[in-house]
C-alpha positions as CSV (number, residue, x, y, z in Angstrom):
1,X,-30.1,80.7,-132.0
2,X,-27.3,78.4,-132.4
3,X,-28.1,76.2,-129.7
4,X,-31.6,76.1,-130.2
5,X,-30.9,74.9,-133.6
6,X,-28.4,72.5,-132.4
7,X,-30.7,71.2,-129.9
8,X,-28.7,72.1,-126.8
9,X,-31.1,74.1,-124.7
10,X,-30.7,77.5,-123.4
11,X,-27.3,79.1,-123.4
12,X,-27.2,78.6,-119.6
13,X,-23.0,79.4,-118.8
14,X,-21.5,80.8,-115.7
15,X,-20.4,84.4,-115.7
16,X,-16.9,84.8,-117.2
17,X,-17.8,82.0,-119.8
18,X,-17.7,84.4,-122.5
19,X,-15.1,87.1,-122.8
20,X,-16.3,90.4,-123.0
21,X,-13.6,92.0,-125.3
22,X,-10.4,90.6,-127.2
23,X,-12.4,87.0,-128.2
24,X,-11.7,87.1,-132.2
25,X,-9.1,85.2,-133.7
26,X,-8.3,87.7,-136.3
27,X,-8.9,89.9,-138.1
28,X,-8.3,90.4,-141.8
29,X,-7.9,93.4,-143.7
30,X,-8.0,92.5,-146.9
31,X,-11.6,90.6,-145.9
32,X,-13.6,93.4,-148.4
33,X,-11.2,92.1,-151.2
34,X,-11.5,87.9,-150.4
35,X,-15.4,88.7,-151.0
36,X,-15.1,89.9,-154.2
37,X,-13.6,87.1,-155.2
38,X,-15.4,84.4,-153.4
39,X,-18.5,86.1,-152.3
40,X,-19.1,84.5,-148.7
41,X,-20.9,87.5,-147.1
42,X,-24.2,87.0,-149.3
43,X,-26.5,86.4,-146.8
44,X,-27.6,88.4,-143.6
45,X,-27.3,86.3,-139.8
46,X,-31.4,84.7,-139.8
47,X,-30.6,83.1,-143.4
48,X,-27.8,81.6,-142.3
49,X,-29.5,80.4,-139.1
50,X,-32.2,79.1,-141.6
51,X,-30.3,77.3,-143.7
52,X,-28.3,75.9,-140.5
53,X,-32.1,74.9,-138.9
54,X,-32.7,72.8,-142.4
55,X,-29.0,71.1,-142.5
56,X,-29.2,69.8,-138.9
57,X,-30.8,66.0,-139.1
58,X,-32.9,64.8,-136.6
59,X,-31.1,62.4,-135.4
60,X,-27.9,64.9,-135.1
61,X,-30.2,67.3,-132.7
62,X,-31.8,64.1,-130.9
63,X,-27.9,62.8,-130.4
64,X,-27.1,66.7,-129.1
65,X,-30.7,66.9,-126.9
66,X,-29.8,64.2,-125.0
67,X,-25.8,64.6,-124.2
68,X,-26.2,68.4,-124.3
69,X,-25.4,68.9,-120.7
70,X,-22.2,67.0,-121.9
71,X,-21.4,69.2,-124.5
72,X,-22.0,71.9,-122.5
73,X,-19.7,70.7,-119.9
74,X,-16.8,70.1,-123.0
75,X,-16.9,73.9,-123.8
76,X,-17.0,75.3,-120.8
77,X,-14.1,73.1,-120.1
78,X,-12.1,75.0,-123.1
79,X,-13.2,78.2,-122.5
80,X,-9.8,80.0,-122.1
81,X,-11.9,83.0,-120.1
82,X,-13.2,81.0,-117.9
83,X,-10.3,79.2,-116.6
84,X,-8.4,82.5,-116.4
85,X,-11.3,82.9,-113.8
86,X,-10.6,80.2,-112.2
87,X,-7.3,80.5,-112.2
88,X,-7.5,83.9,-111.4
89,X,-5.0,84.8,-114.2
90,X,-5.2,88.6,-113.7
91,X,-3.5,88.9,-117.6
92,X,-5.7,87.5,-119.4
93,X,-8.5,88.8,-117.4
94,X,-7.6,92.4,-118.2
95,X,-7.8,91.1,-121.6
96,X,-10.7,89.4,-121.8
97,X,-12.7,91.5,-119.6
């Protein structure tokens, strides 16, 4: 939905673009107590995406359309997955996958 909103096409990576497992940042226990104080998790995924579709200008998703294979290219290039498949880092791709 993101890239459709964005105006980047179809999500159209090569296998082992993504990882499978172990891809979060973090994670936060006390994440239950930070929304009681600040109340971020108000809204379900498809209103976020809604309000995300009505923030995005025109020219922003024109800009995107037309240099998406670009952008594209710029985060495959830091996809930490995929250059463990490429570099055939058996570590990380035990972790990731």
């Amino acid at each position: 939905h993101i890239f459709k909103i964005y105006g980047l096409g179809k999500v159209n990576f090569p296998l082992y673009a993504f990882a499978k497992k172990n891809f979060h940042y973090g994670y936060y226990a006390d994440g239950d107590k930070a929304n009681e104080i600040l109340n971020f998790r108000n809204e379900n995924l498809f209103q976020y995406f809604s309000h995300l579709d009505k923030a995005i200008s025109v020219r922003q998703r024109t800009f995107l359309f037309l240099f998406r294979k670009l952008v594209k290219r710029q985060l495959l290039k830091r996809s930490h997955p995929y250059r463990a498949y490429l570099e055939k880092n058996e570590a990380d791709l035990v972790r990731f996958f």
